[in-house]
C-alpha positions as CSV (number, residue, x, y, z in Angstrom):
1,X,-6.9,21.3,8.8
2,X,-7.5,23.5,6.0
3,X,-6.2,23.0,2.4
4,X,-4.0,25.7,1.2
5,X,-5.5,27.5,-2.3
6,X,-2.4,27.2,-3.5
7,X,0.1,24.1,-4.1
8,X,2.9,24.9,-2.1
9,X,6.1,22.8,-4.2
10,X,4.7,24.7,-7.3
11,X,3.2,27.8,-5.7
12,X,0.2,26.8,-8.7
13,X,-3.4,27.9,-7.8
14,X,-5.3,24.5,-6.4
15,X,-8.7,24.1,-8.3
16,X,-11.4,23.4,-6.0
17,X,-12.5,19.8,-7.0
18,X,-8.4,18.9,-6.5
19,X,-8.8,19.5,-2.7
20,X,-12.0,17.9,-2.2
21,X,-10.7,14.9,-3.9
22,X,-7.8,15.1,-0.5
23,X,-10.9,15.5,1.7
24,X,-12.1,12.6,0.6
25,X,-8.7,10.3,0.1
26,X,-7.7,11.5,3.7
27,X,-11.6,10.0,4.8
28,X,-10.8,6.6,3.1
29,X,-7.8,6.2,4.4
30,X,-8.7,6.9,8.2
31,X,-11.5,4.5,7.2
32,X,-8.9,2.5,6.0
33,X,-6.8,2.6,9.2
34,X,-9.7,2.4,11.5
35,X,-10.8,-1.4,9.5
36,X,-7.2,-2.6,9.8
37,X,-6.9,-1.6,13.4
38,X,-10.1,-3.6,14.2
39,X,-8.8,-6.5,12.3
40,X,-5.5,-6.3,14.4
41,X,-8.0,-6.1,17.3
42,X,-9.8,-9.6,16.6
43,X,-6.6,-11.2,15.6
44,X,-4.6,-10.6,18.7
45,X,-7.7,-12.0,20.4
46,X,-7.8,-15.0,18.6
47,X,-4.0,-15.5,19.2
48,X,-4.5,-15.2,23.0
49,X,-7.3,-17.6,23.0
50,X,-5.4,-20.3,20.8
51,X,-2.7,-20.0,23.0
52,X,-4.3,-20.2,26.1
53,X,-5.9,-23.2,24.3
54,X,-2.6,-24.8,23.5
55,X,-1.8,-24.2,27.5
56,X,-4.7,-26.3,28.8
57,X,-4.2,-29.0,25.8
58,X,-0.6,-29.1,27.1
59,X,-1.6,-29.2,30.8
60,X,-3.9,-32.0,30.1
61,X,-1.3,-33.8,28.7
62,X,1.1,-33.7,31.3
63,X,-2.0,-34.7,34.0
64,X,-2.6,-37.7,31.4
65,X,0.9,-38.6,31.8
66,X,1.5,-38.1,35.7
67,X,-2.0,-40.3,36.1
68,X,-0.1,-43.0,33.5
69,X,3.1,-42.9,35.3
70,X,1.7,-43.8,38.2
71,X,-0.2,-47.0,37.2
72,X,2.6,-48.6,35.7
């Protein structure tokens, strides 16, 4: 989207360096957004895994127990 010439609150004539400095804020923070997103990414994965980790450690407990139970 283009960048009006003019700021329109103050109706003031936009210099030129002003709304390449927005080009290049709006870049870093899509940047920005794309890194966090990708951080979001790899902890949700690392969430599922240490719960599907606590799962199986709970699992094997209960087995541990059953096979316990039974030789008393």
């Amino acid at each position: 989207m283009c960048k009006p010439l003019y700021d329109p609150k103050t109706g003031e004539k936009l210099q030129v360096e002003k709304i390449e400095k927005d080009k290049m804020w709006e870049k870093e923070k899509q940047g920005q957004l794309k890194e966090l997103e990708s951080r979001n990414r790899k902890d949700k994965a690392e969430f599922e895994t240490t719960g599907r980790d606590i799962i199986i450690t709970i699992e094997s407990i209960t087995q541990t127990q059953r096979t316990i139970n039974k030789q008393e």
